[in-house]
matplotlib code that plots the C-alpha trace (Angstrom):
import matplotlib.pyplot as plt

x = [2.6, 5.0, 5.1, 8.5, 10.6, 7.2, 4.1, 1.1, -0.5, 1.9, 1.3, -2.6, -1.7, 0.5, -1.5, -4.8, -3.0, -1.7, -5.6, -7.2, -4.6, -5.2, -8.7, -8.8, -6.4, -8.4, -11.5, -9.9, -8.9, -12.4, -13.7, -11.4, -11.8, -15.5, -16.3, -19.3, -23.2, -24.6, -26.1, -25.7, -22.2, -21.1, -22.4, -20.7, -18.1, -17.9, -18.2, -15.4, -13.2, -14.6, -14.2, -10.4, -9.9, -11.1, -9.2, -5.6, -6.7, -7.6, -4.3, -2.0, -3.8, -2.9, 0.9, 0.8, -0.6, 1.7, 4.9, 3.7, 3.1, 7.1, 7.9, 6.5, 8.1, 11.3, 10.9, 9.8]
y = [11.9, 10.2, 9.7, 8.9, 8.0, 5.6, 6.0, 6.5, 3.0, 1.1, 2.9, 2.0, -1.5, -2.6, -0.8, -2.4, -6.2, -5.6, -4.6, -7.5, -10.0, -8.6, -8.4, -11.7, -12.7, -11.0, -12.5, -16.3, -15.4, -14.4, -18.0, -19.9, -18.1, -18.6, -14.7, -14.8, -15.3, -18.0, -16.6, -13.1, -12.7, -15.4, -13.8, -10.3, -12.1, -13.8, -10.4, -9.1, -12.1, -12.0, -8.4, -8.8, -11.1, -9.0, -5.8, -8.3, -9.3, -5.8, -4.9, -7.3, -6.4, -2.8, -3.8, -5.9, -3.2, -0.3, -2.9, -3.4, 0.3, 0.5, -1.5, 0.0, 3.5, 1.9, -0.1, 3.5]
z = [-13.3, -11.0, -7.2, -5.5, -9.2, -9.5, -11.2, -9.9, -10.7, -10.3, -6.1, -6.2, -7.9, -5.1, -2.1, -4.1, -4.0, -0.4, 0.7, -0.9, 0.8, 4.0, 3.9, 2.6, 5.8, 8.2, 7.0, 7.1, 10.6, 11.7, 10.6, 12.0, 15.4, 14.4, 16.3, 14.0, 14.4, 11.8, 8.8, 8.0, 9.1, 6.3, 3.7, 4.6, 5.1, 1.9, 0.2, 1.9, 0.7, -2.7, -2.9, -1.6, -4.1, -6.9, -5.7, -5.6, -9.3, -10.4, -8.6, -10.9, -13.8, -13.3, -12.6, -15.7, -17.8, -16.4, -17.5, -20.9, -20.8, -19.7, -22.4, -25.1, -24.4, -24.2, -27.1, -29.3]

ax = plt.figure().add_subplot(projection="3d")
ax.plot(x, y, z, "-o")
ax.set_aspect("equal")
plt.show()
């Protein structure tokens, strides 16, 4: 299926990598403004960086697999 002469994961692969920057972003902003309570605030707030982090990898990985995926129709 394709969206807009694009395929569909190559879409959630690039809105996936722009969320986990941002949230990463957001969440580096929050601590250096230090609008947080001690403790329980970190840790949510770790999650939410490690979790944008994981959805920017996830989100190369599917752009990495969706070229190689390119190629080999092309190559065939």
């Amino acid at each position: 299926m394709v969206l807009n002469n694009r395929p569909i994961n190559k879409k959630i692969a690039i809105i996936s990598l722009v969320l986990g920057y941002s949230l990463t972003f957001i969440v580096d902003l929050l601590f250096q403004m230090e609008i947080s309570l001690p403790g329980i605030e970190f840790m949510i707030g770790r999650n939410i960086m490690e979790a944008g982090i994981i959805m920017s990898i996830v989100g190369v990985l599917m752009e990495k697999k969706q070229i190689t995926e390119n190629n080999k129709v092309e190559n065939n």
